[in-house]
FIRO-491599 format. One record per residue: x, y, z of N, C-alpha, C in turn; residue in three letters. Coordinates in pm, 1 decimal, padded with zeros to 6 digits. Each point is the difference from the previous one (the first is absolute). Layout:
BEGIN
{n_c1 X; n_c2 Y; n_c3 Z; ca_c1 X; ca_c2 Y; ca_c3 Z; c_c1 X; c_c2 Y; c_c3 Z; r ALA};
...
END
This chain:
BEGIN
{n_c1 -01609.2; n_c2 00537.2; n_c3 01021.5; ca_c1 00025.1; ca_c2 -00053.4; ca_c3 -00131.7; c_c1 00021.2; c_c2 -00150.3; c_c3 00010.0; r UNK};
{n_c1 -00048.8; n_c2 -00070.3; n_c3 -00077.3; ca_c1 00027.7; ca_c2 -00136.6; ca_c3 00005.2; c_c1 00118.9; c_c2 -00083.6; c_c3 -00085.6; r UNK};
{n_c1 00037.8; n_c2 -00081.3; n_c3 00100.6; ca_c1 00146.6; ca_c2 -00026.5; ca_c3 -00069.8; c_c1 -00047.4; c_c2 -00147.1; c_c3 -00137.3; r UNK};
{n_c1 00145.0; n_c2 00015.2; n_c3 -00078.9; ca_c1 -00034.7; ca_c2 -00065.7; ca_c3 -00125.9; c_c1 00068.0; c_c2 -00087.8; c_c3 00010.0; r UNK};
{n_c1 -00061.4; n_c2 -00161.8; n_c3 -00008.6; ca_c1 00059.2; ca_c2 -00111.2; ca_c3 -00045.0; c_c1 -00017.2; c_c2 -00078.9; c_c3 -00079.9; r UNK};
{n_c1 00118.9; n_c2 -00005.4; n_c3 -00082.3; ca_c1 -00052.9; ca_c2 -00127.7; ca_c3 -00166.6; c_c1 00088.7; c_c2 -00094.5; c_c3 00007.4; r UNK};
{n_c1 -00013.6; n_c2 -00095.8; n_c3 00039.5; ca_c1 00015.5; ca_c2 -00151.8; ca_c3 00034.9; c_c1 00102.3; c_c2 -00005.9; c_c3 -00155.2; r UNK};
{n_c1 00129.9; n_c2 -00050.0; n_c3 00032.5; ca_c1 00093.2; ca_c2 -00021.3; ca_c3 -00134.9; c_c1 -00092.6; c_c2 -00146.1; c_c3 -00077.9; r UNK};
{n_c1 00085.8; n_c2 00033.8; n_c3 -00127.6; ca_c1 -00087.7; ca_c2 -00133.5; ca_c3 -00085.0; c_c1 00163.7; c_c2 -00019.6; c_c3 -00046.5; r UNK};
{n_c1 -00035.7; n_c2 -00098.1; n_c3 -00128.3; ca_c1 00166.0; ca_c2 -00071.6; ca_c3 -00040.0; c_c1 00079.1; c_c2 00142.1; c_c3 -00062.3; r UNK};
{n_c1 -00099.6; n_c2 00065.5; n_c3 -00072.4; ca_c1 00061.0; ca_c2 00100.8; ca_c3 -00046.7; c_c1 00032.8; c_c2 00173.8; c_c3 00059.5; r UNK};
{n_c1 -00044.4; n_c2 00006.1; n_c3 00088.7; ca_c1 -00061.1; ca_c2 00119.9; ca_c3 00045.9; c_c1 00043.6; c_c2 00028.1; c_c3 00184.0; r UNK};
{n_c1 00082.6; n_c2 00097.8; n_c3 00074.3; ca_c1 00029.6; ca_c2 -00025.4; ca_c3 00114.1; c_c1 -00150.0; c_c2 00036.3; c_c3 00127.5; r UNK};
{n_c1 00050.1; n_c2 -00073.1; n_c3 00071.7; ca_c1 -00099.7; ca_c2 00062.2; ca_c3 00114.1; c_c1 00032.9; c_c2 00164.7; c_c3 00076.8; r UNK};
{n_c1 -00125.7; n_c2 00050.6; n_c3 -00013.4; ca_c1 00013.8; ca_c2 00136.9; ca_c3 00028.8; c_c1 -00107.5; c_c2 00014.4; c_c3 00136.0; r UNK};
{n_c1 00109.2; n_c2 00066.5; n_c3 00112.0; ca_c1 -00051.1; ca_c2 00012.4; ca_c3 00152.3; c_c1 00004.0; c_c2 00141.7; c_c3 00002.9; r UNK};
{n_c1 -00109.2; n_c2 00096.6; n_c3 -00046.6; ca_c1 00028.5; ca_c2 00149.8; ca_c3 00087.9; c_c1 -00061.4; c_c2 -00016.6; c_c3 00147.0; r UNK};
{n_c1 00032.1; n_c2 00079.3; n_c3 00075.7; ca_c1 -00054.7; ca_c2 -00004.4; ca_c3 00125.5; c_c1 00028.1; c_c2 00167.5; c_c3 00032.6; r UNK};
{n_c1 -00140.6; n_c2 00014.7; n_c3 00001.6; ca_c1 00005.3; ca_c2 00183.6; ca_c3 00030.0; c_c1 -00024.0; c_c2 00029.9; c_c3 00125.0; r UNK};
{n_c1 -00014.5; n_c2 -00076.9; n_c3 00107.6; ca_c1 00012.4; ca_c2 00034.9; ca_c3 00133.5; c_c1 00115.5; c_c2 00010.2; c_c3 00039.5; r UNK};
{n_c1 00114.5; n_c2 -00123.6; n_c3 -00043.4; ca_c1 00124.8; ca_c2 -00002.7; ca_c3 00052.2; c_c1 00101.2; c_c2 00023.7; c_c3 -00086.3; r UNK};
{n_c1 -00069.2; n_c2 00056.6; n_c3 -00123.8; ca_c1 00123.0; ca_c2 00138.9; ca_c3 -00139.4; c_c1 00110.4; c_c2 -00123.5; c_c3 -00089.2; r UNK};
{n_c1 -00037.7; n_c2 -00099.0; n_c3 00049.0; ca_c1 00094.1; ca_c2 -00153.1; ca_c3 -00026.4; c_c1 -00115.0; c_c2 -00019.4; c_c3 -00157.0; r UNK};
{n_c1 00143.9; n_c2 -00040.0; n_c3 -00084.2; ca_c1 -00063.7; ca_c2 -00012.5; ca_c3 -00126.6; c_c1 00096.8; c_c2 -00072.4; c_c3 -00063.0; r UNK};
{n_c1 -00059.4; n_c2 -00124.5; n_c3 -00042.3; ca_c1 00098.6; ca_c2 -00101.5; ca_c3 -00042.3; c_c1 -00035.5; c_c2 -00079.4; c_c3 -00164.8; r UNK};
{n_c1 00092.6; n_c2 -00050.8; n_c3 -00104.8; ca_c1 -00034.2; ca_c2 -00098.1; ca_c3 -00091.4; c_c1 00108.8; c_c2 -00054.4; c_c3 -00011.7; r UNK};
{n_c1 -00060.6; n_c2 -00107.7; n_c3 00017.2; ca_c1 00086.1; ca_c2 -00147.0; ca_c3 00013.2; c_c1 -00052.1; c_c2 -00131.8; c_c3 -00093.2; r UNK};
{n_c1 00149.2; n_c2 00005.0; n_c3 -00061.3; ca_c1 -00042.5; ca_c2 -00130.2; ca_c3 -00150.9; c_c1 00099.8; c_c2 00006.9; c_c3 -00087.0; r UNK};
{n_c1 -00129.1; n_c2 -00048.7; n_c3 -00073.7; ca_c1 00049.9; ca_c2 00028.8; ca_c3 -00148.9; c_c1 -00130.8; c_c2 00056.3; c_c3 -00114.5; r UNK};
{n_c1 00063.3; n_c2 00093.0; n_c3 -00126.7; ca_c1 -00072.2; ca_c2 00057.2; ca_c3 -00023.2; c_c1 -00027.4; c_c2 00032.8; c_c3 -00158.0; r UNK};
{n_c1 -00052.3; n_c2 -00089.8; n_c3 00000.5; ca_c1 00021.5; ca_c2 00003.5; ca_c3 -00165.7; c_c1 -00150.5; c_c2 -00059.4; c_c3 -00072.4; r UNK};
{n_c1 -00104.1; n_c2 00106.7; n_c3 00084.3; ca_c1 -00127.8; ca_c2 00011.0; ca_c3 -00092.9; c_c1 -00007.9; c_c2 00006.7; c_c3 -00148.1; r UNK};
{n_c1 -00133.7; n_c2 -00069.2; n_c3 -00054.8; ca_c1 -00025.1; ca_c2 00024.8; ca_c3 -00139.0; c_c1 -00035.6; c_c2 00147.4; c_c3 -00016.6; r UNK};
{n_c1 -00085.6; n_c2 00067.8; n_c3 00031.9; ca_c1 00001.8; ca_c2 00152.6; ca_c3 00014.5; c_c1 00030.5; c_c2 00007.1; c_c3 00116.1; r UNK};
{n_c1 00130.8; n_c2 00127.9; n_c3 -00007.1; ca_c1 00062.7; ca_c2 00007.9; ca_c3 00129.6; c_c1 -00089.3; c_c2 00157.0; c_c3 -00016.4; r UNK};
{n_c1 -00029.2; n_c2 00089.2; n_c3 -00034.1; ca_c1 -00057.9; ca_c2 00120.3; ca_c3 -00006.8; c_c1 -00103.5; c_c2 00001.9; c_c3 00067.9; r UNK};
{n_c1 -00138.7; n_c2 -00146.9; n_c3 -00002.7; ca_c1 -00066.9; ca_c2 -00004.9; ca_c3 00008.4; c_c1 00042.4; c_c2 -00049.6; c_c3 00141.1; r UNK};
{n_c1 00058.1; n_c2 -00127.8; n_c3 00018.8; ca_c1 -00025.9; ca_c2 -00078.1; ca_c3 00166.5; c_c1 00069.1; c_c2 00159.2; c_c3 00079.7; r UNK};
{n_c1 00091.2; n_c2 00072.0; n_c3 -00045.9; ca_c1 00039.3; ca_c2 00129.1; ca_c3 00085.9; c_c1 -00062.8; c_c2 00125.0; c_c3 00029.5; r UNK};
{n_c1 -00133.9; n_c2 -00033.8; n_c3 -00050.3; ca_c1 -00062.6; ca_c2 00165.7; ca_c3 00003.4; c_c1 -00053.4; c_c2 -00001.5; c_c3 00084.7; r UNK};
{n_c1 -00079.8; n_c2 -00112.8; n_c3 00126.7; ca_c1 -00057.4; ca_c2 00027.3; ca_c3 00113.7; c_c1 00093.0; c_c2 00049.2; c_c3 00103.6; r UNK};
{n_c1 00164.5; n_c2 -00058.0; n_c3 -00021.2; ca_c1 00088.2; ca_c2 00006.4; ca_c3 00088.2; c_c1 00056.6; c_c2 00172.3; c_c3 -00004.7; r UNK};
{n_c1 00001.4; n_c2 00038.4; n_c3 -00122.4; ca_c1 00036.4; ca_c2 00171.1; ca_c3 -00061.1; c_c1 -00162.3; c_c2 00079.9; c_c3 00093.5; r UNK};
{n_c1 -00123.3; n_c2 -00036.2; n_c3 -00015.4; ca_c1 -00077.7; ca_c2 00074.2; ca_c3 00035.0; c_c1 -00038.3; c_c2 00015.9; c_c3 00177.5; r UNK};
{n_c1 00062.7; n_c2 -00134.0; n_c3 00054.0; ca_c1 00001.5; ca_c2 -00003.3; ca_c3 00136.0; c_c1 00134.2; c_c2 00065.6; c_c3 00071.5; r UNK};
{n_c1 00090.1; n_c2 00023.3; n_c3 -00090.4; ca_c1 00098.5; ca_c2 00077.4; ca_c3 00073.3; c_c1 00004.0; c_c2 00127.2; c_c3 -00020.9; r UNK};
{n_c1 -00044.4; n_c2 00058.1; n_c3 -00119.3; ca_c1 -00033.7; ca_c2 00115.8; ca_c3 -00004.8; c_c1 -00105.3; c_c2 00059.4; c_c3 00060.5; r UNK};
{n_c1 -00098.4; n_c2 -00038.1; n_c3 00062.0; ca_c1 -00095.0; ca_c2 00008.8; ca_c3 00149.8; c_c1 00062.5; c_c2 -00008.1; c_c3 00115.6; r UNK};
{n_c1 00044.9; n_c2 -00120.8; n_c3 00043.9; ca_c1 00138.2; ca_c2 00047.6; ca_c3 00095.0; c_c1 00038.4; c_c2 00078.7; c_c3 00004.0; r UNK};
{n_c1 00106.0; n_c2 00041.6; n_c3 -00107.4; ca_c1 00106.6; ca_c2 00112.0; ca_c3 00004.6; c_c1 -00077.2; c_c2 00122.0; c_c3 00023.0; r UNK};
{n_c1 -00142.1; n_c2 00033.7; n_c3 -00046.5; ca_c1 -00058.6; ca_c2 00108.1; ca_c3 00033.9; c_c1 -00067.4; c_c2 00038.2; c_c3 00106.4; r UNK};
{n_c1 -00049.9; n_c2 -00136.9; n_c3 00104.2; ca_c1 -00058.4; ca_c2 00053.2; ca_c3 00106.1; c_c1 00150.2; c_c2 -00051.7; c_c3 00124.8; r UNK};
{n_c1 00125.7; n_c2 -00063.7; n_c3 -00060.5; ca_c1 00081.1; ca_c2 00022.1; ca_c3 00122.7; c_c1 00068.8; c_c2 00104.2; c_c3 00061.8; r UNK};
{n_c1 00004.2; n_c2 -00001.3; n_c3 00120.3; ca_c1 00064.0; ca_c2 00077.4; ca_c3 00101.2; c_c1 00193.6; c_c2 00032.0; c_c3 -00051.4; r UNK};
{n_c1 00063.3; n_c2 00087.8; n_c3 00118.1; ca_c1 00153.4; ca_c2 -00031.2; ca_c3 -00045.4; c_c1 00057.9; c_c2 -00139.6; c_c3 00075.8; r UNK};
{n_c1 -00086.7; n_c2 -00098.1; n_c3 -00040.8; ca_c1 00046.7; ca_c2 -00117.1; ca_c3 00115.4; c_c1 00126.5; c_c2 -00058.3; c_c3 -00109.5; r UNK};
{n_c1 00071.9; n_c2 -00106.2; n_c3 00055.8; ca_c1 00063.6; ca_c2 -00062.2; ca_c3 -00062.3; c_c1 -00058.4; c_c2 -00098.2; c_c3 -00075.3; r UNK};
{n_c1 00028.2; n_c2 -00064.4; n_c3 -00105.5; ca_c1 -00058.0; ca_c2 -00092.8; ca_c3 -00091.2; c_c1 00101.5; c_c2 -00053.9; c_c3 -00010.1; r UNK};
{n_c1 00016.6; n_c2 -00206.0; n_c3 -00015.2; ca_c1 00097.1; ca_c2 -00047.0; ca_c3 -00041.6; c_c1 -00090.0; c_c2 -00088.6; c_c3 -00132.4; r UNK};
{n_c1 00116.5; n_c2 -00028.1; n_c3 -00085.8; ca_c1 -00072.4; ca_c2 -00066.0; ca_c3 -00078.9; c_c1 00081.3; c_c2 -00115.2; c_c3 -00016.0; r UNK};
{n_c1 -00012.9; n_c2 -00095.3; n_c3 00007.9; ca_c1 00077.6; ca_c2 -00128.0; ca_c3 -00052.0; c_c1 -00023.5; c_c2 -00097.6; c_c3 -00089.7; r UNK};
{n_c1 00096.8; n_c2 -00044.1; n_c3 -00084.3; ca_c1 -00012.1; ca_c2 -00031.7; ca_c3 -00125.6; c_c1 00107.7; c_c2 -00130.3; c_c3 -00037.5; r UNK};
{n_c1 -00088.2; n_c2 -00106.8; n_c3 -00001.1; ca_c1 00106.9; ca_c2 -00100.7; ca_c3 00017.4; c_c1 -00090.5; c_c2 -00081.1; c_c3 -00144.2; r UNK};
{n_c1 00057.6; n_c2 00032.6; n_c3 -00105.8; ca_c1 -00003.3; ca_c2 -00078.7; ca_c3 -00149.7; c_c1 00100.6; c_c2 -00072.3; c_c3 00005.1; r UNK};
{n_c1 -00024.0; n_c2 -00150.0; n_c3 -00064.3; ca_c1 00076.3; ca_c2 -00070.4; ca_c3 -00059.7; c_c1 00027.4; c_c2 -00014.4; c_c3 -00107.8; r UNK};
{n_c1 -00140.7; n_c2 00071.0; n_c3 -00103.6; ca_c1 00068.3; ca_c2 -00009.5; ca_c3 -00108.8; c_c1 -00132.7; c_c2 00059.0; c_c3 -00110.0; r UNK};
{n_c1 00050.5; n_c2 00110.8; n_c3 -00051.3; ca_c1 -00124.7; ca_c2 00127.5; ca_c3 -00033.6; c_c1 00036.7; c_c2 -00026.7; c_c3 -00187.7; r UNK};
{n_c1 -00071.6; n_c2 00036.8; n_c3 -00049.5; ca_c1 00006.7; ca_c2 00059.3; ca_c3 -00186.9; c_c1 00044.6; c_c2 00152.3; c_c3 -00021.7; r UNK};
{n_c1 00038.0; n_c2 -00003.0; n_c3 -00118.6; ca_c1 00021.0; ca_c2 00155.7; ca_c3 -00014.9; c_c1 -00160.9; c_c2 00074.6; c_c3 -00011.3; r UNK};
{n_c1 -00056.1; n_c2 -00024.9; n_c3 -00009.9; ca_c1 -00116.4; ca_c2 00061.2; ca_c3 00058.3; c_c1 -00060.1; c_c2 00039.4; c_c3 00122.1; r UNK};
{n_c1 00075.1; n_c2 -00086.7; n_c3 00053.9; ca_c1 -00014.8; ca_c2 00025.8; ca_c3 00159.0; c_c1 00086.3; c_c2 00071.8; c_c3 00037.2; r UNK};
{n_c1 00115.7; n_c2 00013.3; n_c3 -00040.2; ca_c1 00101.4; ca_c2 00072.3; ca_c3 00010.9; c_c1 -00017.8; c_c2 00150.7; c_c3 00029.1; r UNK};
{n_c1 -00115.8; n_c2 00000.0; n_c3 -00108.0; ca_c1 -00026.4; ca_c2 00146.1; ca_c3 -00099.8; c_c1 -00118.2; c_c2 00008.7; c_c3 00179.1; r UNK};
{n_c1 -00041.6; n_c2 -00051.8; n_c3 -00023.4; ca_c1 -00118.5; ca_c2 00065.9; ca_c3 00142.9; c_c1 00062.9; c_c2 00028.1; c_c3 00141.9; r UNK};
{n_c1 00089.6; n_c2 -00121.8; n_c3 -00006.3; ca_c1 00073.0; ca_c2 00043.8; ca_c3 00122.2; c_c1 00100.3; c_c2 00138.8; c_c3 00002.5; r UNK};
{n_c1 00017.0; n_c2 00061.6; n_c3 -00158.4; ca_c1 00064.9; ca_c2 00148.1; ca_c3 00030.9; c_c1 -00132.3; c_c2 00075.4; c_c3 00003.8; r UNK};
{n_c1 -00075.5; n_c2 -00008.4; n_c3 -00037.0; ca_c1 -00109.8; ca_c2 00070.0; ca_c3 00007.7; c_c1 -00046.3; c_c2 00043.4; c_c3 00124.9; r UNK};
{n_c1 00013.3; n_c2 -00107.4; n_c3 00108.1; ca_c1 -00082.1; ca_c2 -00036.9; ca_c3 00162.4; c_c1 00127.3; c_c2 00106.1; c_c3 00030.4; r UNK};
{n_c1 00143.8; n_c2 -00038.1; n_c3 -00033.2; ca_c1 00105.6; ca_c2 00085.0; ca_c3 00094.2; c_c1 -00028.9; c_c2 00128.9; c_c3 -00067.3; r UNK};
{n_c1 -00018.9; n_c2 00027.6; n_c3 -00077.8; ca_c1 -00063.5; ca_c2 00160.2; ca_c3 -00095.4; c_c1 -00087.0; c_c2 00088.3; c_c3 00125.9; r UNK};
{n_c1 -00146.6; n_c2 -00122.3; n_c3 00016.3; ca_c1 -00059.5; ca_c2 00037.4; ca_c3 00034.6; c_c1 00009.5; c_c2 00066.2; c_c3 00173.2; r UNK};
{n_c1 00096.7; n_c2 -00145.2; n_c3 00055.5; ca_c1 00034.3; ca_c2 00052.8; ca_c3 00135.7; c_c1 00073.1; c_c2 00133.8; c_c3 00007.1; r UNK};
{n_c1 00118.7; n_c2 00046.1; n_c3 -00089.0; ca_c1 00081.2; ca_c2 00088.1; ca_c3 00034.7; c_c1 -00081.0; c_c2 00122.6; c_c3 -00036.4; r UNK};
{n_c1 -00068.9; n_c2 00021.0; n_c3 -00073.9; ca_c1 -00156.5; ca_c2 00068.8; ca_c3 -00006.2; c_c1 -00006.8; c_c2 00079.6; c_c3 00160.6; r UNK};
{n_c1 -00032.2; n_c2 -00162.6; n_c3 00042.8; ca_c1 -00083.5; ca_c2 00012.6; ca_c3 00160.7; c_c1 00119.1; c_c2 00086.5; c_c3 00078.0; r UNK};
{n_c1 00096.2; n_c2 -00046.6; n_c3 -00011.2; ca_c1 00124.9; ca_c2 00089.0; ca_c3 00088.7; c_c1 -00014.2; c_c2 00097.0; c_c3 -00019.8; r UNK};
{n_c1 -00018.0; n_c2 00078.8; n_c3 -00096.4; ca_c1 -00009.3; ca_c2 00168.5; ca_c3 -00064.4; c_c1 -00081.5; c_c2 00039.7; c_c3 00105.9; r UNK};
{n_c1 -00111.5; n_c2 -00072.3; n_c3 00080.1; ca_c1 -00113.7; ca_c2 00036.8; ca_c3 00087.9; c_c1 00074.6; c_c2 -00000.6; c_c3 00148.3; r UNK};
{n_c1 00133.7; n_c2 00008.5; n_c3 00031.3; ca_c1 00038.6; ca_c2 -00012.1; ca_c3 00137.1; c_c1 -00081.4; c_c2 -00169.5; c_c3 00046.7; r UNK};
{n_c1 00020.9; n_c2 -00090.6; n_c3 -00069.1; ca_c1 -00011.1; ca_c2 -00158.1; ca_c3 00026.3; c_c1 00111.8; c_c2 -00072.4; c_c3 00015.8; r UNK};
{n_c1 00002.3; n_c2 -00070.7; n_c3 00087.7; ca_c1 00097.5; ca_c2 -00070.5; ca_c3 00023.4; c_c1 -00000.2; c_c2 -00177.4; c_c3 -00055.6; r UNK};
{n_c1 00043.7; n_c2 -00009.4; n_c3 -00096.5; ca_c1 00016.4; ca_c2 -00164.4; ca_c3 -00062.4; c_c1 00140.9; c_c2 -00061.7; c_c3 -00050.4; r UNK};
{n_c1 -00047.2; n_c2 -00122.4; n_c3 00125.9; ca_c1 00132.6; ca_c2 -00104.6; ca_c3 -00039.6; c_c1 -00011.6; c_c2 -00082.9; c_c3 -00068.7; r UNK};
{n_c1 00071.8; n_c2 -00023.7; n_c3 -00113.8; ca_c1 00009.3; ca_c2 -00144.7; ca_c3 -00060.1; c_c1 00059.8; c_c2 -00092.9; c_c3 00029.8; r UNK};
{n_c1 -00063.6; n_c2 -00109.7; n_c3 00033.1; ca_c1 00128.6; ca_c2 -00130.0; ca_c3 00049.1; c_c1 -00051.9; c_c2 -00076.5; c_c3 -00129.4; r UNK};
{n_c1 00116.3; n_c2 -00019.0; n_c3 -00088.5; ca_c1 -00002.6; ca_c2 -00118.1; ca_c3 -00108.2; c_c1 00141.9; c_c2 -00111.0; c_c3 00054.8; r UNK};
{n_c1 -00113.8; n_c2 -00066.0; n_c3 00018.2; ca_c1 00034.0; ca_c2 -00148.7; ca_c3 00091.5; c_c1 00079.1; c_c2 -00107.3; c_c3 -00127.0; r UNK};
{n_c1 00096.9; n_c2 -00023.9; n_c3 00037.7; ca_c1 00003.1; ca_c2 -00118.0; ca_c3 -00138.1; c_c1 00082.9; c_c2 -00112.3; c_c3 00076.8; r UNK};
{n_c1 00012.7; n_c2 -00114.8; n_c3 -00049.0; ca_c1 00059.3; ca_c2 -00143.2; ca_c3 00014.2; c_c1 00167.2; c_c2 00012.5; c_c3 -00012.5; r UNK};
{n_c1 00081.6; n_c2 -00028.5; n_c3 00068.0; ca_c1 00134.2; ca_c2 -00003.4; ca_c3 -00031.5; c_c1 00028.1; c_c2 -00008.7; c_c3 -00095.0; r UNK};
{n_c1 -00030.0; n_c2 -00171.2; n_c3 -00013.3; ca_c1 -00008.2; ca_c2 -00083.5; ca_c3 -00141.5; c_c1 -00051.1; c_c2 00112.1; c_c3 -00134.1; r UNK};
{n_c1 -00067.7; n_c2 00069.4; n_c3 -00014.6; ca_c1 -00060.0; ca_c2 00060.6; ca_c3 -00098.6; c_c1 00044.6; c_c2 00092.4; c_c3 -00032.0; r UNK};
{n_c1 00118.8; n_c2 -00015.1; n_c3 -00123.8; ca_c1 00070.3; ca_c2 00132.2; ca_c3 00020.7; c_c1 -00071.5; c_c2 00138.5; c_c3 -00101.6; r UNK};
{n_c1 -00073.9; n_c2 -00083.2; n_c3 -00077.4; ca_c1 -00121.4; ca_c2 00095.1; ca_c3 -00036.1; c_c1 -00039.4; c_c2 00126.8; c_c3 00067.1; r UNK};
{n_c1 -00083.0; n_c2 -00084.1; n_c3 00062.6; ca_c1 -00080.3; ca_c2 00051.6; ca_c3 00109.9; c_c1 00093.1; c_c2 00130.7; c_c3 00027.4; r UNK};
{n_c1 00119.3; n_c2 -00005.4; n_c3 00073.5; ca_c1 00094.0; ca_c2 00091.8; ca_c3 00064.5; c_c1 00044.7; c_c2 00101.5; c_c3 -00129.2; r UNK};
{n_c1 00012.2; n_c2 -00053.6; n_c3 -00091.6; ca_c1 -00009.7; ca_c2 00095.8; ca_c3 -00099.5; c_c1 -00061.4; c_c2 00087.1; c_c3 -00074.3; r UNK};
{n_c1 -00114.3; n_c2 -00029.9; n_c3 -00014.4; ca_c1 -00144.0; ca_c2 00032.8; ca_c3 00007.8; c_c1 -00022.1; c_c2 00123.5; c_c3 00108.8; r UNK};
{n_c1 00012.0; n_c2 -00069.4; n_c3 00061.4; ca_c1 -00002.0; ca_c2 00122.1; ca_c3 00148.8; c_c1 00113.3; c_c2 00106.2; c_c3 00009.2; r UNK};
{n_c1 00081.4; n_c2 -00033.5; n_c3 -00050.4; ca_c1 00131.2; ca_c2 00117.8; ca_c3 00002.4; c_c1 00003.4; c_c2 00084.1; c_c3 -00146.2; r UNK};
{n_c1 -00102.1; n_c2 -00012.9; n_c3 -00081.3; ca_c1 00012.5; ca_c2 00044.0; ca_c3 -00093.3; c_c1 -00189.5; c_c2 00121.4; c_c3 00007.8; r UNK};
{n_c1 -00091.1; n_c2 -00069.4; n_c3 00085.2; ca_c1 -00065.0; ca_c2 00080.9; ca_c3 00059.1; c_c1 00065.8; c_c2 00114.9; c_c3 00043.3; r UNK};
{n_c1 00027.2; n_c2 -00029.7; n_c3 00111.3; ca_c1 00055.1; ca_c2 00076.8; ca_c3 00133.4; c_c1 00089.1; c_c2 00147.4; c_c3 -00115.5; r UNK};
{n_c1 00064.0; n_c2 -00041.6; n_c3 -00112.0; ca_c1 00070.6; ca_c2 00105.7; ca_c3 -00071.2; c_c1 -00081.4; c_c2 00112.2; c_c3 -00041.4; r UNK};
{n_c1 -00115.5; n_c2 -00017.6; n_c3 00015.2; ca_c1 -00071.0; ca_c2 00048.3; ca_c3 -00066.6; c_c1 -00135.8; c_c2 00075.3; c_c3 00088.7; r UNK};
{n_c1 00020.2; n_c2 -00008.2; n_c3 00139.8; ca_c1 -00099.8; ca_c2 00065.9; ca_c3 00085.0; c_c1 00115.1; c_c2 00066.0; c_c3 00031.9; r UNK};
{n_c1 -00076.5; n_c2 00104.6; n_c3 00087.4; ca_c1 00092.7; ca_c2 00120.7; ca_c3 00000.8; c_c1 -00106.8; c_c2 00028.3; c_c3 00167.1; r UNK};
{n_c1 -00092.6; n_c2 00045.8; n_c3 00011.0; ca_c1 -00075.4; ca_c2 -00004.4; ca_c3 00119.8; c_c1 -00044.4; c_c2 -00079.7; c_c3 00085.3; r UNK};
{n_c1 -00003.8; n_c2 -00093.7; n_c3 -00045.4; ca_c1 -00049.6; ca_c2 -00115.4; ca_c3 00118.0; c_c1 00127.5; c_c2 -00040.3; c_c3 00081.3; r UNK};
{n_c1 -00037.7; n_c2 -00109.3; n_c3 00119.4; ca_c1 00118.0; ca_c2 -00076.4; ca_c3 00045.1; c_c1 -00001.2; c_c2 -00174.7; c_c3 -00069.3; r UNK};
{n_c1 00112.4; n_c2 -00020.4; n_c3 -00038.9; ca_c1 -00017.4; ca_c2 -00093.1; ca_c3 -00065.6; c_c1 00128.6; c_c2 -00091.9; c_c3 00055.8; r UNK};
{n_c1 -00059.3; n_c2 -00099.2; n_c3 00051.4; ca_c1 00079.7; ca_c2 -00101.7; ca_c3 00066.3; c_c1 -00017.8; c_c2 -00184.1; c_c3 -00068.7; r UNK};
{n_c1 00126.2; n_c2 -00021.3; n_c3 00003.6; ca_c1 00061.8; ca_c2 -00125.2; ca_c3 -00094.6; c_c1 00015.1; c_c2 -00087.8; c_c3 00131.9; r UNK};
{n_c1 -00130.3; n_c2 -00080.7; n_c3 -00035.5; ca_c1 00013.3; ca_c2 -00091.6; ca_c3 00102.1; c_c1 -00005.0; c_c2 -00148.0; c_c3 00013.2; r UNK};
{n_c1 00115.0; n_c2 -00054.0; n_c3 00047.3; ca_c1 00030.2; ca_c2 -00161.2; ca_c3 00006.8; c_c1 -00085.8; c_c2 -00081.7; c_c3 00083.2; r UNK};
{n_c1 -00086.2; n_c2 -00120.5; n_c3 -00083.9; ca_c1 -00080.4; ca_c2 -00055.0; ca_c3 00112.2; c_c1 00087.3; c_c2 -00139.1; c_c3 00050.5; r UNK};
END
């Protein structure tokens, strides 16, 4: 399978899957004019993933600086979709990475985390 990369723009984060090494990362900021639209290659490449992977471990890391409520809305969607994948005996970690300084960010992430129930979800200080 070939891994997916979309180079961040001012609005939009950079997205690294890498399906050899289960490492899957977006890093930015994210606040597309259609966010439905710039997210549907990223929804259709992980849902190929998730179907031809093994029980390997997957980490995913996720270091936003600063997303829309629209993005918001996709990013429960992606954790929707992962805890999905767990139902399959899959193993996925979340590392949502955030800035000290950003107390957002940490909030954001702790208000995720309330709300997965299957995954591993780790609050992490860069």
């Amino acid at each position: 399978m070939e891994n997916l990369n979309i180079p961040a723009t001012k609005s939009s984060p950079e997205i690294n899957f890498d399906a050899q090494t289960n490492v899957l990362s977006i890093t930015g900021e994210s606040y597309p004019e259609n966010t439905t639209q710039f997210y549907e290659s990223v929804f259709k490449w992980l849902n190929e993933f998730i179907d031809n992977l093994e029980t390997e471990e997957v980490v995913f890391n996720i270091e936003l600086i600063y997303f829309n409520s629209s993005s918001s809305k996709v990013l429960m969607d992606l954790f929707d979709t992962l805890e999905e994948a767990c139902e399959d005996d899959k193993n996925i970690v979340i590392n949502w990475i955030y800035d000290e300084e950003n107390e957002a960010s940490l909030e954001y992430g702790e208000e995720f985390a309330e709300d997965i129930e299957s995954l591993t979800f780790n609050l992490v200080e860069k």
